[in-house]
Each structure stands twice: as structure tokens, then as C-alpha cells.
C-alpha positions as CSV (number, residue, x, y, z in Angstrom):
1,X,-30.4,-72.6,51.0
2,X,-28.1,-74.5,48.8
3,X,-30.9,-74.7,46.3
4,X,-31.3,-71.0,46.1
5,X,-27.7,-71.0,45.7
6,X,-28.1,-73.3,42.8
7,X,-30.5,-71.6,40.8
8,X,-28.7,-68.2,41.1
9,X,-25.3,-69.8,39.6
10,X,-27.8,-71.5,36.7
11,X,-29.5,-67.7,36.0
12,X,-26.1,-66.0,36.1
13,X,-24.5,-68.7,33.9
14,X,-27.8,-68.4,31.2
15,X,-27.0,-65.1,31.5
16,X,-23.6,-65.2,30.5
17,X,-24.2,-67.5,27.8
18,X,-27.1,-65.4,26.9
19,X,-24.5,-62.3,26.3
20,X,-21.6,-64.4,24.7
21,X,-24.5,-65.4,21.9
22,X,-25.5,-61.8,21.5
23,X,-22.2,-60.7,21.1
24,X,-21.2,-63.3,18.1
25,X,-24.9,-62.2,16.7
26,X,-23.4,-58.7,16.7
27,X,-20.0,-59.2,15.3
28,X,-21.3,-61.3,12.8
29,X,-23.9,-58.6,11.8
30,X,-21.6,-55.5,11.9
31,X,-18.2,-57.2,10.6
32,X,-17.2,-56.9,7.0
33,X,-16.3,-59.9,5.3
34,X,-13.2,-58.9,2.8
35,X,-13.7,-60.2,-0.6
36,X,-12.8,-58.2,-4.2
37,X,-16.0,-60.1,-6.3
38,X,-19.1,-61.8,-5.7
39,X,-19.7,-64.2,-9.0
40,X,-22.4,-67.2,-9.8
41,X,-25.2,-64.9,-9.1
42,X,-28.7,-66.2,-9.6
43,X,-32.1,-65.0,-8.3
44,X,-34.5,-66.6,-6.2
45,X,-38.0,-65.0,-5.1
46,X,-37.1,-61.6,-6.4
47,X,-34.1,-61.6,-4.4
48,X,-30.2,-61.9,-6.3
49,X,-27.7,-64.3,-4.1
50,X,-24.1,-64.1,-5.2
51,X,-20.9,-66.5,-4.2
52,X,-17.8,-65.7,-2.9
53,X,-15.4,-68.2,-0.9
54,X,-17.8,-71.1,-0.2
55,X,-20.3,-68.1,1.1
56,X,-23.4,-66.8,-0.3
57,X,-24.3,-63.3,-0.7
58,X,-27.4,-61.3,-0.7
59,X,-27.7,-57.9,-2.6
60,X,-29.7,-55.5,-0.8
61,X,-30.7,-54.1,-3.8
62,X,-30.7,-54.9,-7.0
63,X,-30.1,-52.9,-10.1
64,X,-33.3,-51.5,-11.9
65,X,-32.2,-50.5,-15.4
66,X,-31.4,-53.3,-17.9
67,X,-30.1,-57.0,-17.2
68,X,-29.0,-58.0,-13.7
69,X,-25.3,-58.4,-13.9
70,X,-23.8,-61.8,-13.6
71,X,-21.2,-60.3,-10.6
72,X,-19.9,-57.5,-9.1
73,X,-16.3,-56.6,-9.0
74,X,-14.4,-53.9,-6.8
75,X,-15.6,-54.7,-3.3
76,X,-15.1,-52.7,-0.6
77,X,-16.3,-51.2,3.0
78,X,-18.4,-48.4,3.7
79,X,-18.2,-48.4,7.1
80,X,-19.6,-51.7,8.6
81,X,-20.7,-52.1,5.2
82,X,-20.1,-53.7,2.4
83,X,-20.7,-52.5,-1.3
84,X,-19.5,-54.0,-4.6
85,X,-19.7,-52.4,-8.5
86,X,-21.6,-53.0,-11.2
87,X,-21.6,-51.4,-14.7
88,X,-23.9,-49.1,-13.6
89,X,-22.8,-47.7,-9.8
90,X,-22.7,-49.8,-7.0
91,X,-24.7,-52.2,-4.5
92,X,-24.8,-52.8,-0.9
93,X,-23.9,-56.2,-0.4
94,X,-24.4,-58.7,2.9
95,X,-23.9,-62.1,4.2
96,X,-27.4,-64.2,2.6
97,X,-28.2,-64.9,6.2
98,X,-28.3,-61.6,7.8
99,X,-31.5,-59.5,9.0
100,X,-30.8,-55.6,7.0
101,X,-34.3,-54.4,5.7
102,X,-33.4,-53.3,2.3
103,X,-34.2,-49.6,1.9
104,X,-34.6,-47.4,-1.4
105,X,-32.6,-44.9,-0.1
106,X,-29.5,-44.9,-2.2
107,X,-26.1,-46.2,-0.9
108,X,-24.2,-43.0,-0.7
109,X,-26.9,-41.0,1.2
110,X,-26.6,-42.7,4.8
111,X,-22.6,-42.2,4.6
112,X,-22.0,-38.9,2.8
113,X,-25.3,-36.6,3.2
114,X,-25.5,-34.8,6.3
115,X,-28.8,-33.4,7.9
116,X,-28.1,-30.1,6.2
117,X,-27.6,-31.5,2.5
118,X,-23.7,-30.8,3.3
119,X,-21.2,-33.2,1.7
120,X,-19.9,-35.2,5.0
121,X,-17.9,-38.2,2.7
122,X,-17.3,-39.4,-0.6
123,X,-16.8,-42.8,-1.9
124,X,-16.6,-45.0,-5.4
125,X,-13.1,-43.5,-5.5
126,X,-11.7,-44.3,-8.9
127,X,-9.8,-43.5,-11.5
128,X,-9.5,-41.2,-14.7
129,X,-6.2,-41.4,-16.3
130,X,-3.7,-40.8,-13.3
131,X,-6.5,-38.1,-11.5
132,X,-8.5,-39.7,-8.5
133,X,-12.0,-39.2,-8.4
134,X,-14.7,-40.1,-6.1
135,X,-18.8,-39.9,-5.8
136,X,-20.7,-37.8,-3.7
137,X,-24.3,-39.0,-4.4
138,X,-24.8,-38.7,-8.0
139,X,-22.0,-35.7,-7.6
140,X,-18.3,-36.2,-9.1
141,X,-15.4,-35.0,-7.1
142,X,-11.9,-34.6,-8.3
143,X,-9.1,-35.0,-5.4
144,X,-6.1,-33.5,-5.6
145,X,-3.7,-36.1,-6.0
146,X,-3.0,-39.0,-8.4
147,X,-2.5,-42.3,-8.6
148,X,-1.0,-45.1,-11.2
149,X,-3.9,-48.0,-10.2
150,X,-7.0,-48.9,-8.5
151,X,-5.3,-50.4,-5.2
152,X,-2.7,-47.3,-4.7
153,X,-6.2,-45.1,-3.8
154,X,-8.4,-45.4,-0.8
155,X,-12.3,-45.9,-1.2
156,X,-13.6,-43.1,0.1
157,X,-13.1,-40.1,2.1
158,X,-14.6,-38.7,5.6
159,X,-14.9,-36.1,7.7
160,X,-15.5,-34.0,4.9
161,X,-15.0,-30.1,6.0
162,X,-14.4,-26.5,4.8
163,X,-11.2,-24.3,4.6
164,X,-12.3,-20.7,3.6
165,X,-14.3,-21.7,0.0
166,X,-12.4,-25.2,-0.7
167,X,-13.4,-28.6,0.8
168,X,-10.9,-31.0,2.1
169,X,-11.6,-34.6,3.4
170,X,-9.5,-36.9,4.9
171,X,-8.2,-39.9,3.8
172,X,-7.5,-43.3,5.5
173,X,-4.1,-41.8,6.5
174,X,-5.3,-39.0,8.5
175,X,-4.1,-37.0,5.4
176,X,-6.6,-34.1,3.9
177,X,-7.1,-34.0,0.8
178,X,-8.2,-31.1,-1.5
179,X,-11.8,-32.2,-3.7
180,X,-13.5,-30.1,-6.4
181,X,-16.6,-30.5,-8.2
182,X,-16.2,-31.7,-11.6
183,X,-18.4,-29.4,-12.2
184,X,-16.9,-26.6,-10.6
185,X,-13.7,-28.2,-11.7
186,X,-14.5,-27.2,-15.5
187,X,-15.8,-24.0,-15.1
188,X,-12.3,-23.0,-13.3
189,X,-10.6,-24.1,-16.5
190,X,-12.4,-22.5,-19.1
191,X,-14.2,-25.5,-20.1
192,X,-17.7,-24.4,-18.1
193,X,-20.4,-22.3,-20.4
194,X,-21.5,-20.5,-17.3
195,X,-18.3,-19.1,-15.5
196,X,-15.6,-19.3,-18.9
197,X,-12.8,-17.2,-17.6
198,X,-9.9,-16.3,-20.9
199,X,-6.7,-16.6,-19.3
200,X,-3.4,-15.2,-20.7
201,X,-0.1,-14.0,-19.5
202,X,1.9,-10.4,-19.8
203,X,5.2,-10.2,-18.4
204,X,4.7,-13.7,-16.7
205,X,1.3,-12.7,-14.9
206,X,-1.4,-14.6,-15.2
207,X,-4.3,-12.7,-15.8
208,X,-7.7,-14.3,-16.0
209,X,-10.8,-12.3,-17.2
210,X,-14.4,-13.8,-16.7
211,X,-17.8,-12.8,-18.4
212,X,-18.7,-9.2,-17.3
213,X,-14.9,-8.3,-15.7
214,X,-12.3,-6.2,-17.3
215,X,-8.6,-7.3,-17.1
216,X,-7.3,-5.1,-13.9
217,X,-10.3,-7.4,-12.3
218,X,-8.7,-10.7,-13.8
219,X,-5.7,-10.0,-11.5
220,X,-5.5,-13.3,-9.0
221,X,-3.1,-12.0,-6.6
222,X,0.3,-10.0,-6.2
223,X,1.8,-12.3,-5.0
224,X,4.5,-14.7,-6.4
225,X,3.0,-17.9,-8.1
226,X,5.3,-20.9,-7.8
227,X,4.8,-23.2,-11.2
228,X,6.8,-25.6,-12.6
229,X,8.4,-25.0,-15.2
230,X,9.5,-27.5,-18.6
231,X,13.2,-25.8,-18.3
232,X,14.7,-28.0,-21.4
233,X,12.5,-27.0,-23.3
234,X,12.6,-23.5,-22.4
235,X,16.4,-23.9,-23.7
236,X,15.8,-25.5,-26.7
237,X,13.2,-23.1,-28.0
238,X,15.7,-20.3,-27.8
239,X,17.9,-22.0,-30.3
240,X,14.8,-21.9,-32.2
241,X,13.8,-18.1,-31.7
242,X,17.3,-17.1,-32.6
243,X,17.2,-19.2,-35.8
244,X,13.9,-17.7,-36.4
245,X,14.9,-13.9,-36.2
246,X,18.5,-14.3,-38.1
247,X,15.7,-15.8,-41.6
248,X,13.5,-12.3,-40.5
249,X,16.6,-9.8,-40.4
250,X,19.1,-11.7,-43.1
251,X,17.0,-12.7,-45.2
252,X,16.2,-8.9,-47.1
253,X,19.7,-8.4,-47.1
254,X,20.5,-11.1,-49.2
255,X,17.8,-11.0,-50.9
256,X,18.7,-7.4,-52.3
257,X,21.9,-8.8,-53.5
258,X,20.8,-11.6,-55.6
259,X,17.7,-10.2,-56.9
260,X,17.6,-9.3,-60.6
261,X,17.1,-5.2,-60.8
262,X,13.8,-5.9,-62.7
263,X,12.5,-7.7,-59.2
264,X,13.0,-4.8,-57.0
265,X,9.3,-4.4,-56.7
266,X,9.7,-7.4,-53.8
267,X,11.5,-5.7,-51.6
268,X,9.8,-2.7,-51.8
269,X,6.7,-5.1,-51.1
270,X,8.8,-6.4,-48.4
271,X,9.9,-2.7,-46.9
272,X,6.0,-1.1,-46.6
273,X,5.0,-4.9,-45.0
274,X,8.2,-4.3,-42.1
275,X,6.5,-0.6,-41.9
276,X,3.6,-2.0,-40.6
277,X,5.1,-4.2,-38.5
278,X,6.5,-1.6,-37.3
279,X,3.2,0.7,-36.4
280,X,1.2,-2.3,-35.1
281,X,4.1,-3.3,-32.8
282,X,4.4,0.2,-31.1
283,X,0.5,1.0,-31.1
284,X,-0.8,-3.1,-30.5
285,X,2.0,-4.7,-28.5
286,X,4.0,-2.0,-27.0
287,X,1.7,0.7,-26.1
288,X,-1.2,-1.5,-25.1
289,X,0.7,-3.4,-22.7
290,X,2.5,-0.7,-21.4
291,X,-1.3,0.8,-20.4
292,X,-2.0,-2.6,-18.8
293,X,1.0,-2.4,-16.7
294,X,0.3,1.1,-15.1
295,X,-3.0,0.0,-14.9
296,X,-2.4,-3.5,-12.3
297,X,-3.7,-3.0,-9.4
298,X,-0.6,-4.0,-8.1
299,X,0.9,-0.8,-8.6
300,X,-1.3,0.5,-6.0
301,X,-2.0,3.4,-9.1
302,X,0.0,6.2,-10.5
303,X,-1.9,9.1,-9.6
304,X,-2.2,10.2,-13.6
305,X,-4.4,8.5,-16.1
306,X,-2.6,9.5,-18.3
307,X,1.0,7.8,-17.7
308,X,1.5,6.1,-20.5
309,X,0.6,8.5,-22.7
310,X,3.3,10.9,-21.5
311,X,5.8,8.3,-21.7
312,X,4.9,6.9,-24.7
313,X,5.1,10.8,-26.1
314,X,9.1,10.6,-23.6
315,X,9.9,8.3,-26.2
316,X,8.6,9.4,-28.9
317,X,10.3,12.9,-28.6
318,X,13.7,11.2,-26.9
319,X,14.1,9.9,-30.7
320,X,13.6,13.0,-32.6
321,X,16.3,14.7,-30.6
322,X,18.5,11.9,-30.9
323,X,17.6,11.4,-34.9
324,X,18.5,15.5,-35.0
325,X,21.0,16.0,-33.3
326,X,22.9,13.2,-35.0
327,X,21.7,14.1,-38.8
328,X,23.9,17.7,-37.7
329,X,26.3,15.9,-36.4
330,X,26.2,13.9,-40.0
331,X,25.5,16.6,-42.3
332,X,28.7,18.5,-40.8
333,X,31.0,16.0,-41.3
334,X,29.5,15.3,-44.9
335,X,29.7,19.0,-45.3
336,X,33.5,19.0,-44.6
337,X,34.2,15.6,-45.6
338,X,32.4,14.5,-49.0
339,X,34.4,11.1,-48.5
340,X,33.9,10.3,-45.2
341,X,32.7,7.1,-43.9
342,X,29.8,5.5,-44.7
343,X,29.1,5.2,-40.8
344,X,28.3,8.7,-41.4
345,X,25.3,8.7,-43.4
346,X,21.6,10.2,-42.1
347,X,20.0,7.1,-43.4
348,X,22.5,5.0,-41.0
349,X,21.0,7.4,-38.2
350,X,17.9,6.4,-38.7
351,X,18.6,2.8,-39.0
352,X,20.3,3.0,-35.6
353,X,17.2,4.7,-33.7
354,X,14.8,2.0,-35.0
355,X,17.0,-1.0,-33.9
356,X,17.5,0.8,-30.4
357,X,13.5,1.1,-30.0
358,X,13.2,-3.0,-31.5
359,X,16.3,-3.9,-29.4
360,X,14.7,-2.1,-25.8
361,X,11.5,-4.1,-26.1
362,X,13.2,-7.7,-27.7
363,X,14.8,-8.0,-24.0
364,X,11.1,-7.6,-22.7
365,X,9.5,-10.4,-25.1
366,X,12.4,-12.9,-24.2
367,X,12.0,-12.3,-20.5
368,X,7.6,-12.6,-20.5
369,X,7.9,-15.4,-23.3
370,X,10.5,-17.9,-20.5
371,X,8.6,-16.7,-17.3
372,X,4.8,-17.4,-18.9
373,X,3.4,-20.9,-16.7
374,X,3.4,-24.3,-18.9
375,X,0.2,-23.9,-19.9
376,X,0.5,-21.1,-21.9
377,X,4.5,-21.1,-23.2
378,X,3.6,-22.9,-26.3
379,X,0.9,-20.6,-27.9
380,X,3.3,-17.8,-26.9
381,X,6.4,-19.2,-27.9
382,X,4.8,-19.5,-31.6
383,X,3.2,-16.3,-31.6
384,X,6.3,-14.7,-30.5
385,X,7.9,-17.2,-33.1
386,X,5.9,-15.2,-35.8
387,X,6.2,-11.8,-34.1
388,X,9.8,-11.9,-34.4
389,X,10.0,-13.0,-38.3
390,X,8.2,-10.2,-39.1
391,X,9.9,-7.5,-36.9
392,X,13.8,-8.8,-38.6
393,X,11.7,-8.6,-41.9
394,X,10.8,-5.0,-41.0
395,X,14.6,-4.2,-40.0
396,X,16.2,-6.3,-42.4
397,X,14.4,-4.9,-45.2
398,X,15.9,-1.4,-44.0
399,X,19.3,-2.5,-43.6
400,X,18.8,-4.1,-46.6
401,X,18.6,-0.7,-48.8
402,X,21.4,1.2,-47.1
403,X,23.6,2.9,-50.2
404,X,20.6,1.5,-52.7
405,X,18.7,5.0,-52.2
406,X,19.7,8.1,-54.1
407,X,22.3,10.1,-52.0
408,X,21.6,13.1,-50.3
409,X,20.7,15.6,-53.0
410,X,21.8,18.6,-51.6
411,X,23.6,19.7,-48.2
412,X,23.9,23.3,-47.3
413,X,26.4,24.1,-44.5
414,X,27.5,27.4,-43.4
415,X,31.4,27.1,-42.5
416,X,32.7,30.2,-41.2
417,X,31.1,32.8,-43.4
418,X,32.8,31.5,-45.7
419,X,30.1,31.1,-48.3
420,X,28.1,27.7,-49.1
421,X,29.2,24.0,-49.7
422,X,27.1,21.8,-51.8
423,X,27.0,18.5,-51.4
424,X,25.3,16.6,-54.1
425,X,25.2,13.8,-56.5
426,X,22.7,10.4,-56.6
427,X,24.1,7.1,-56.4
428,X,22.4,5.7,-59.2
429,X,20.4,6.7,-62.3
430,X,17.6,5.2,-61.2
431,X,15.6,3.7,-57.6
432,X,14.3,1.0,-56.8
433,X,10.9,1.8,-57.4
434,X,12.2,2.7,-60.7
435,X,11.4,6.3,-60.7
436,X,13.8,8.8,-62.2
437,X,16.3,10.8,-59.4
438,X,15.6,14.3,-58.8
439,X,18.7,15.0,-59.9
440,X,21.4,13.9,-62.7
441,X,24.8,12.5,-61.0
442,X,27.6,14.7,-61.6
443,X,31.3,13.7,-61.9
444,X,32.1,12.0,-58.8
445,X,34.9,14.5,-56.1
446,X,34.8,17.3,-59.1
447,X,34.6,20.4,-57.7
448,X,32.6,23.3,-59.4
449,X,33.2,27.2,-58.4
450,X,33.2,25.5,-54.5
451,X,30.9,23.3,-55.2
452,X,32.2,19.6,-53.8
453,X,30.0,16.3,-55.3
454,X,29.7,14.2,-52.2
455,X,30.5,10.4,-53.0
456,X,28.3,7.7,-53.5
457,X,27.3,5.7,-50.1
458,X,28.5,2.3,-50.2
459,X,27.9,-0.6,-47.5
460,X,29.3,-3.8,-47.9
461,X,27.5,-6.8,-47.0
462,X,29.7,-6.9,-43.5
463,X,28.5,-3.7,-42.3
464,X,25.0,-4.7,-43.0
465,X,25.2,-8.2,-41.0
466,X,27.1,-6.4,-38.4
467,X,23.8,-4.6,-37.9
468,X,21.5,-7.1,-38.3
469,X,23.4,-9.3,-35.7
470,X,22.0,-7.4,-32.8
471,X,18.4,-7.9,-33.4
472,X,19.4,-11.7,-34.1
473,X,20.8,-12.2,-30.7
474,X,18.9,-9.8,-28.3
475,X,15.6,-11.6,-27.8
476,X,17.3,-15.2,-26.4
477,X,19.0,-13.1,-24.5
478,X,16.2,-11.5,-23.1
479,X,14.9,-15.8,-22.6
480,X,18.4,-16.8,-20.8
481,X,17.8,-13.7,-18.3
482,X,14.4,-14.8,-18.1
483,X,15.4,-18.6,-17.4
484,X,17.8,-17.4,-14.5
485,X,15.0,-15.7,-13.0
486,X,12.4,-18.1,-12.8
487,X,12.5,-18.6,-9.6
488,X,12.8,-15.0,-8.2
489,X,10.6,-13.9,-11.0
490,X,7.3,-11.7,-9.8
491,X,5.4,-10.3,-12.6
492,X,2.9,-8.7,-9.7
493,X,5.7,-6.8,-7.8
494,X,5.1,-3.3,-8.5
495,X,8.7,-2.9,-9.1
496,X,8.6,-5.4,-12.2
497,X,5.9,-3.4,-13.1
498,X,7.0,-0.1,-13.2
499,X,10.2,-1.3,-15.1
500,X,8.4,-3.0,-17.8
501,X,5.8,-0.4,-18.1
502,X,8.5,1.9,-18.7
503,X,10.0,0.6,-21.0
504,X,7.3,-0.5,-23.0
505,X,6.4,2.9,-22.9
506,X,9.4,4.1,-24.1
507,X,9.9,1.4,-26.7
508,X,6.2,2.1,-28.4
509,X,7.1,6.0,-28.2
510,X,10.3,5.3,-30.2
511,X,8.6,2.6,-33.1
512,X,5.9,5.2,-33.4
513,X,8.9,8.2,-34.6
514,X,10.2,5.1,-36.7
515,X,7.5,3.8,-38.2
516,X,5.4,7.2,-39.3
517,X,8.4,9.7,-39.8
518,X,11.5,7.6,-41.2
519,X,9.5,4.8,-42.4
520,X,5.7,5.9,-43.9
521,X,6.4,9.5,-44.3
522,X,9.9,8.6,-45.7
523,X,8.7,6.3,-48.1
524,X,5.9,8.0,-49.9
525,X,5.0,11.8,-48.5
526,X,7.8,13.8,-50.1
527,X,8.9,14.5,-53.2
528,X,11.7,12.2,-53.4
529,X,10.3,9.5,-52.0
530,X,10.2,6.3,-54.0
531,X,6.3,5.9,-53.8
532,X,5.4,9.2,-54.6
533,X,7.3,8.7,-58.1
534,X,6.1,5.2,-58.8
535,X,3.7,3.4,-60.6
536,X,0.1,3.0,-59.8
537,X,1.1,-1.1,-60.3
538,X,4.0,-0.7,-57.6
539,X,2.7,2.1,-55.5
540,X,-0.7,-0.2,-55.0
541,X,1.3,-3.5,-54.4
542,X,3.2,-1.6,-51.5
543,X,-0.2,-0.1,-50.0
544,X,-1.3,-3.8,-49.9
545,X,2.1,-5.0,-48.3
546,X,1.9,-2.1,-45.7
547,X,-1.9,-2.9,-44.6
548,X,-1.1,-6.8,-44.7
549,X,2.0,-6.4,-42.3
550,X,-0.7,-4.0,-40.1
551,X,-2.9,-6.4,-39.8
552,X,-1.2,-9.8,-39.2
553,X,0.9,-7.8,-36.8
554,X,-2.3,-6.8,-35.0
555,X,-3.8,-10.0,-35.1
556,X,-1.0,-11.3,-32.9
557,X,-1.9,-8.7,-30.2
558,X,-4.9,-11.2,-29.6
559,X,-2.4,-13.8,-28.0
560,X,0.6,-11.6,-27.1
């Protein structure tokens, strides 16, 4: 009995002793020693062995293209794994005394492939810069976040899973983490050849248009976009707009008053360059943009495909009745006053109507140039840098000439039934284009059987600035309003839509009256006009200044 007794207590203690050895077999086999770097590595029987601590290393296996390295740096756990980096990728590293078969699988395949070919984990995180990337299989990931060094990111990243059409993984913390394809990464910002999307903004909406869609399809969402914005230099640059517009719109006007009379062909040059300015900004700019406004599918739709068009032709007749009923209003007072003000002048009328029209839509390019995302403020902060040089060109040039032009030849008024008044008498001998008046200046206030001579228009250099200050000052307005409404701002509500839409609209019907009736028409369809008279020298220079200022104006539709 006691024997029996004996040799169950000797089984059950080989037994124990049996399981103790197993499990130190085990821990050894599936622990991960923690080193950085293996070095001294030499090879013996095909096989690379590697030192560490006193402890020798076997690589599983070895590199195949060029020179076996000399160490590997970067170790780190997949796992119960271990795997250090080479040159070249990486290798699966373990203790020189322990039993893994080596396998040609590669080292990423058993952690981050599932069974369906689905990405499950992705490892070799390292660096690019500050962005974070990591290696599924032979497949780069970018992961949304960054990092200043190596040690601040984790190795890799499990449990890999879908949210809608973006795949997260999750980090050592617990935390998910966003990952994109390089790949698909590129594509996304323009830089892929298959999927290259154009991406520009109107009115602070982002509007992205790939191969095959039209810009209404472009539309992301109608919802607000939170971005950060660079607000210093939002404020800076509107110091630099403003300096910009007062060299467009001043610079004519003092131009005209230092220029020898012999040089007067420049500013005439100068005028039919602003008229195309003009005409491209209503037709290029203005009504184009107006169109893509009513057309958002933000809106919801207007009902009437033809919207724009009928505002456009709102504004377009809201100036000639304004132009007309303030010429009467004028030609009265002229009529009954020969030396009235020179306020009161038709060609001041006109001047007035085309500032309102540039002044309407100046608010609207200050407000879309401030509330356009980081990535594109630049290019349209010089476009619109260029954009408004040009317009204060095109006004400045106008303002410019006001009481340079022959006066208003004749002015028939019926007062009373009391026969006719004429009002007549040209400034000067001679205009700028250096054709001869259509009529010879009489004595200036003598008055001839009821017949009063109107006098000459004069506008001092005050009055001129006084009008040119507006335009100077409107468009960083229009970029302070749009810097205190960053973060309301919603280019997609169909609110800010319809605004803007309207009065781009509005604007472009306005330029349009401007530019072809007071401006073209104006300058060289009647008999009077200064180009009609000229030289076949001057008249062509000025057909070349009005198609240059058509055409560079036009270009800048292509960013703005």
C-alpha cells in the first residue's frame, strides 16, 4: 500500500515538473525579447545570426536582393513576434535557439491579410515629413494624424474595419484612426492620372469637378465646411488689395494731368483697354458666376432656366432708366442754368452708374476672395490682385477725362412755350484723339437772339479723387465683412446663394449698359466720338488696347 502510494506522489510530481518545463518552453517561444538593433551579423550554413545584449539572433529570412546587411535597426513586435528593418523592408527576427520553420510567405501577410484579401492590420509605421504612414503588404497607408519622430508613433495598427467607404484601425490606445491609400490618397488631391478632380472656389464653395462631370455635379455637400483659416494673413493682404486698386483707379487721373498734350494717345490706349475690362467683367466674371449660382443644386432649382438671363436683362434695363432719367434731370438744369455745377454734367451720370455696377460686385469679390479654404486663397488673392488693377484702370481712366471731352454741343429744352434755349459751346479746340470739334467755341455766357453758350465743364483734381475713393476702399471692405463671417459663412445655403446670384446678376446687367452704350458705343459709333474722327495710327492702337483688356480680363475667368 504505501508503495502504491509512493509511486503515485513520484508520477504526480514528474508530472508537475513535466508542465512547469513546458510552460518556460512556451513563454520562451512566444515572448518578445525588447531590443531596438541587432548588429555583428555574420552567416553560417546559409543561415544569418545577429547580436544583441550578449544574445544571438537568427533571421528567419534573409534578404534576397543585393548584399546582406550588416544589422537591422527599428525593432519591434508584431504580435508574439519580432521584426527588425533593413534598407529594403523588414525581417522576422527570433532567438538563434528557437524551433519557427521559416516560411516564404511575407511578414505582413499572416498579421494584416484576412481570408478574404481584406486589410485586417498595418504595420512598418513610419514617417514622411510630420504625416504617419504604415505598410499593408506591399500597400502604403497614410493615417490621419502626425507626429514629430519615430518613437511618438505606434508600430502598427489592428482591428482594421469599415465606416461607410473609409477605413479606420485602431491604435495601441484604443484610438481609431482614419487610413487612406497613398494611392487613393493622390487621386483625391489631383495628383492621380486616373480620378484628377479641378477644384476651385465661388463665393467660398468648394467645388470640385472630375473627368466626365459638369460643375453642379462637383458640388460636395450643402453643408457648412469647417476649415482653418490663416486669419493674419487674411488682414494683411487687404492692405495689399486696397494699395493695389488706389495704383488701378489714381493712377489715369494723374496721369492725364502730367502728360504732355502730344501723349494723349496713352490714355486713350488706356480708356478702350478699361472698356474691355469692363465687357469681360460683366459677360466672364459676373454673368457666368451668377448662372452657376442659380444653377447649385443647393438651391433646390428656380423653376426658370432662364433666371439669370432675366436678371442680368433687370440690370441691365434698371441702368438705362436711371442713366435717363438723370440726363433730363441734367439737361434741365443745364438748360436753365448754363453755369451750374459741374456735378451736373451727363458725362458725370454716366460715371456714377458704372461705379454703382463695379461698387455692387467689389463687395462680392472681397467677401468670396476672405471665405475661399487655405488652399486656394493665394492663387485667388493674386488673380483678384490683377482683376482689380485693371477694373480702377477701367474707372480711373473715365474719371480721368471728365471736362477733357468737348462739352455738350447742343441742348434743346422746351421752357414754357416759350421758344428754344441753346446750349452750346466745346471746351476746347481740339480732343484728345486730336480730331477737330464738331463745332467752333463761341464766346463763353454771350447770349445771341436767346441763345445762352453753356460754360465749359471743369473738374478739379478733388472731385475726381473724391470719386475714385470709393472703388479704392469697397473691395477690403467687402474682405473685413468677409473675415467676420468666417465662421458663420455657408457658401451652400441657398440663401447665400440667392443673394449673391442676384447680385451678380444685377451687377453684370449694369457693366454690360456701361461697357457697350457709354463706353464702346460712346467712344467710336457716333459722329462725335473721338475714334470715329481719329487716325488710322490711333484708332488701331485703341482697337488693340480694347481686345487686349478683353482678353486678359477673360483669361482671369479661368481662376476666378
Amino acid at each position: 500500500m504505501a508503495r502504491t502510494s509512493f509511486l503515485f506522489a513520484l508520477a504526480a510530481a514528474t508530472s508537475s515538473l513535466l508542465n512547469t518545463a513546458s510552460a518556460h518552453v512556451v513563454a520562451r517561444q512566444t515572448s518578445v525579447p525588447e531590443v531596438d538593433a541587432i548588429s555583428d551579423c555574420s552567416v553560417s550554413q546559409s543561415t544569418q545570426y545577429c547580436q544583441a545584449d550578449n544574445t544571438e539572433f537568427r533571421i528567419v529570412a534573409t534578404p534576397t536582393e543585393g548584399a546582406l546587411p550588416s544589422s537591422y535597426t527599428g525593432c519591434h513586435p508584431h504580435g508574439s513576434d519580432l521584426y527588425c528593418f533593413h534598407d529594403d523592408g523588414e525581417v522576422e527576427v527570433v532567438l538563434a535557439d528557437a524551433t519557427i520553420t521559416p516560411t516564404p510567405t511575407p511578414a505582413n501577410a499572416a498579421h494584416d491579410h484576412s481570408e478574404d484579401g481584406e486589410v485586417t492590420a498595418v504595420s512598418d509605421c513610419h514617417l514622411h515629413g510630420e504625416d504617419v504612414y504604415c505598410m499593408w503588404g506591399s500597400t502604403e497607408y497614410s493615417m490621419d494624424m502626425t507626429a514629430t519622430a519615430t518613437q511618438d508613433i505606434a508600430p502598427q495598427y489592428t482591428n482594421c474595419h469599415s465606416h461607410a467607404a473609409d477605413l479606420y484601425c485602431v491604435g495601441p490606445d484604443g484610438d481609431e484612426v482614419l487610413a487612406v491609400s497613398a494611392e487613393a490618397d493622390d487621386s483625391a488631391d489631383g495628383n492621380g492620372e486616373p480620378d484628377e478632380l479641378h477644384c476651385h472656389f465661388h463665393a467660398g464653395v468648394e467645388h470640385c469637378v472630375g473627368p466626365g462631370q459638369s460643375e453642379n455635379e462637383g458640388t460636395r455637400s450643402c453643408e457648412r465646411v469647417d476649415r482653418e483659416y490663416n486669419i493674419p494673413l487674411r488682414i494683411g493682404l487687404l492692405f495689399v488689395v486696397m494699395a493695389t486698386s488706389a495704383i488701378g483707379v489714381f493712377g489715369p487721373i494723374f496721369l492725364i494731368k502730367y502728360l504732355p498734350p502730344k501723349a494723349n494717345i496713352v490714355l486713350i490706349i488706356v480708356k478702350q483697354f478699361g472698356t474691355g475690362v469692363i465687357i469681360s467683367t460683366a459677360f466672364i466674371h459676373l454673368y457666368t458666376h451668377a448662372e452657376l449660382m442659380f444653377s447649385n443644386p443647393c438651391l433646390g432649382g428656380t423653376g426658370f432656366e432662364g433666371t439669370t438671363a432675366a436678371i442680368v436683362m433687370a440690370g441691365l434695363f434698371l441702368s438705362f432708366l436711371v442713366e435717363f432719367i438723370g440726363q433730363r434731370i441734367v439737361r434741365h438744369k443745364m438748360a436753365h442754368g448754363p453755369r451750374c455745377s459741374t456735378w451736373f454734367r451727363p458725362e458725370t451720370v454716366s460715371i456714377l452708374v458704372m461705379e454703382a455696377g463695379i461698387i455692387f460686385h467689389s463687395v462680392l469679390i472681397g467677401i468670396t476672395l476672405v471665405v475661399a479654404g487655405d488652399s486656394f486663397f493665394l492663387t485667388l488673392f493674386i488673380v483678384i490682385v490683377f482683376h482689380q488693377f485693371f477694373e480702377g484702370l477701367a474707372l480711373g481712366s473715365r474719371i480721368a477725362t471728365l471736362g477733357t471731352q468737348p462739352a455738350v454741343q447742343q441742348v434743346t429744352q422746351h421752357i414754357g412755350g416759350h421758344g428754344q434755349v441753346h446750349v452750346a459751346g466745346p471746351m476746347s479746340s481740339k480732343s484728345p484723339s486730336g480730331a477737330e470739334p464738331a463745332a467752333e467755341a463761341s464766346p463763353e455766357g454771350s447770349v445771341d437772339s436767346g441763345h445762352m453758350m453753356e460754360k465749359a465743364p471743369h473738374f478739379s483734381l478733388v472731385k475726381k479723387c473724391v470719386l475714385a475713393t470709393a472703388f479704392t476702399f469697397i473691395t477690403p471692405v467687402g474682405m473685413a465683412i468677409g473675415i467676420g463671417v468666417l465662421g458663420q459663412f455657408n457658401g451652400n445655403d441657398p440663401s447665400t446663394i440667392l443673394a449673391i446670384g442676384v447680385l451678380d446678376a444685377v451687377s453684370a446687367g449694369i457693366l454690360i449698359w456701361v461697357g457697350v452704350v457709354e463706353m464702346w458705343a460712346e467712344d467710336w459709333m457716333f459722329a462725335s466720338s473721338e475714334l470715329m474722327n481719329a487716325s488710322w495710327v490711333v484708332t488701331t492702337l485703341a482697337m488693340l488696347g480694347l481686345m487686349a483688356g478683353m482678353a486678359l480680363m477673360g483669361l482671369l475667368g479661368r481662376w476666378a
